[in-house]
C-alpha positions as CSV (number, residue, x, y, z in Angstrom):
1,X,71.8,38.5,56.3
2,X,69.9,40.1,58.5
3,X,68.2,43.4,57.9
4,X,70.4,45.7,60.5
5,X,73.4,44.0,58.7
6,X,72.3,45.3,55.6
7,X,71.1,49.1,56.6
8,X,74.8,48.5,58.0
9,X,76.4,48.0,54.5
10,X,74.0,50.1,52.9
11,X,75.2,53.2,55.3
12,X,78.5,52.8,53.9
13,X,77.7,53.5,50.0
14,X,77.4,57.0,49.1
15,X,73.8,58.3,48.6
16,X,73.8,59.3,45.6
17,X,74.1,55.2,44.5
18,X,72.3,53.4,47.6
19,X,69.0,55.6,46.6
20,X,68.0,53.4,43.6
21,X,68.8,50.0,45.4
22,X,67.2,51.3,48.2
23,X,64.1,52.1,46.1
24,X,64.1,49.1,44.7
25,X,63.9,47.2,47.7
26,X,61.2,49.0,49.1
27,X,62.9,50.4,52.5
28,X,61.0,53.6,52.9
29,X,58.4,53.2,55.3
30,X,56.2,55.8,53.8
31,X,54.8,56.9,49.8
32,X,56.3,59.8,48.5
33,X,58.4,60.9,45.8
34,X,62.7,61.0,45.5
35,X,63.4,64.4,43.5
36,X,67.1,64.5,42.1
37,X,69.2,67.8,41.4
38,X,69.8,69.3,38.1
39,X,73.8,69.0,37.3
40,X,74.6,67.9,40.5
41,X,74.3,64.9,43.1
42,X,71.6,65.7,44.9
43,X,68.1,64.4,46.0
44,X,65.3,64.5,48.2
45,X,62.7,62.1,49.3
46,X,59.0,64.2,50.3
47,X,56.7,61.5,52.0
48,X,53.4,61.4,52.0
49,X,53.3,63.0,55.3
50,X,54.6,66.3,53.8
51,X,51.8,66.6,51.5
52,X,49.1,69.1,52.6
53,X,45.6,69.4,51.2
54,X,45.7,72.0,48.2
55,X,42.8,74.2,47.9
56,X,45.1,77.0,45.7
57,X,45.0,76.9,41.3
58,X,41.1,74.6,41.9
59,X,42.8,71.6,42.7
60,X,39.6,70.7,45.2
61,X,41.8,70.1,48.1
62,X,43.9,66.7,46.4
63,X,47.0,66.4,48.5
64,X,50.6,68.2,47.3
65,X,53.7,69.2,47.9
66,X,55.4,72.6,45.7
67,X,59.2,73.8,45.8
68,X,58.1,77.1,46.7
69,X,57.8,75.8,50.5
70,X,61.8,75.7,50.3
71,X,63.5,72.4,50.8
72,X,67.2,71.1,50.3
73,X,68.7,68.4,48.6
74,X,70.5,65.5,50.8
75,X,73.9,67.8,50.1
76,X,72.8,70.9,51.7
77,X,71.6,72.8,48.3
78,X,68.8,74.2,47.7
79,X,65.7,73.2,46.1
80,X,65.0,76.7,44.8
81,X,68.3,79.0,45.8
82,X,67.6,81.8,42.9
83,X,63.4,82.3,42.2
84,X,64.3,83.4,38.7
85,X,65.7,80.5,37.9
86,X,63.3,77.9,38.9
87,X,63.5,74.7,41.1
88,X,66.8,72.8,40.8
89,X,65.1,69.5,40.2
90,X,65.8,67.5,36.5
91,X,64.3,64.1,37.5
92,X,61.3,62.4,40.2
93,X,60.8,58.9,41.0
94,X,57.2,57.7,42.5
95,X,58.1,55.5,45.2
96,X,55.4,53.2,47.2
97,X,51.7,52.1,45.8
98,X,50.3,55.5,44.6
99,X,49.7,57.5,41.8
100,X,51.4,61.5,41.2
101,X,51.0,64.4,38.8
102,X,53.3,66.9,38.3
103,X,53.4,70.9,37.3
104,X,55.9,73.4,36.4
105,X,54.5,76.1,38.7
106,X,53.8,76.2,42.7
107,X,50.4,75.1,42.7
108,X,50.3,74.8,46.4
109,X,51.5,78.1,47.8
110,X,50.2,80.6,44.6
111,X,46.9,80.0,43.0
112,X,47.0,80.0,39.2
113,X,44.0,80.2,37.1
114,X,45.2,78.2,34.2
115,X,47.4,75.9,36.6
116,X,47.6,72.3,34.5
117,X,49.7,69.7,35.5
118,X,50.8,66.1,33.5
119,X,49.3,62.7,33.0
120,X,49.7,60.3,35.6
121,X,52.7,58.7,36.8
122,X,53.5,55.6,39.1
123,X,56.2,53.8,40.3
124,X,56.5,51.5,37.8
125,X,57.4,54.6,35.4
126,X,61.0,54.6,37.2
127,X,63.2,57.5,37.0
128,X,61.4,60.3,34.7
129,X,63.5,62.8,33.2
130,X,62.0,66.9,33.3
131,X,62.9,70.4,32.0
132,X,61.3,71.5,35.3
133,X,58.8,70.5,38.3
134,X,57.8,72.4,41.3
135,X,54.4,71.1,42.3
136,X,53.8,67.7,43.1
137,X,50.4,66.4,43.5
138,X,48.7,62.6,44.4
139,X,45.9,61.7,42.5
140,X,42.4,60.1,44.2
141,X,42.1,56.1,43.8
142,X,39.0,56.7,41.3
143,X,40.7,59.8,39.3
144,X,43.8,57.6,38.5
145,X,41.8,55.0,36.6
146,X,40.9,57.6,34.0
């Protein structure tokens, strides 16, 4: 089959099951990461192109992405409807040849003395399970070695 044939077929699923085949198969053009909704069907994908140089909470200007920017999932929800109750996001996925970090605060828009943010994740660490995650952040070549 050709590839239009099955972008064709793959149209017709619902999203909320063509995102993992899709994943798999590597159609997205660009890196980024797929963040799903907490109770619900939702998800997002944030290329690489949304990223912006972070300069906030002395991350030395590494490339992110935070929930605070606003968003919504692909079913029209939002990322963050209600601030006091945190992002809406209980799982990430890495997708494409890079390495992320992740925090429970918006690194990105406020600037947090204390800001830390996990270990290291890839796409080979598949769908990862959180409590909560509002900061995405890619990690330099040399830094993910460590």
């Amino acid at each position: 089959f050709g590839s239009s044939v099955f972008l064709a077929f793959a149209a017709l699923i619902p999203m909320r099951l063509a995102l993992f085949p899709l994943t798999a198969l590597g159609l997205y053009r660009e890196r980024g990461v797929l963040l799903f909704e907490r109770g619900d069907e939702g998800a997002i994908f944030v290329p690489e192109s949304s990223f912006e140089d972070n300069w906030s909470s002395k991350r030395a200007g590494n490339k992110a992405w935070d929930a605070c920017r606003g968003g919504q999932f692909d079913n029209k929800h939002d990322i963050w409807p209600f601030y006091r109750d945190g992002p809406r996001i209980e799982a990430f996925q890495v997708v494409g040849n890079w390495t992320l970090r992740f925090a429970r605060e918006c690194g990105l828009t406020h600037s947090y003395s204390g800001f830390e943010v996990s270990g290291n994740f890839t796409a080979a660490s598949g769908r990862v399970p959180v409590e909560r995650v509002a900061y995405v952040e890619a990690v330099a070549p040399e830094a993910a070695l460590v």
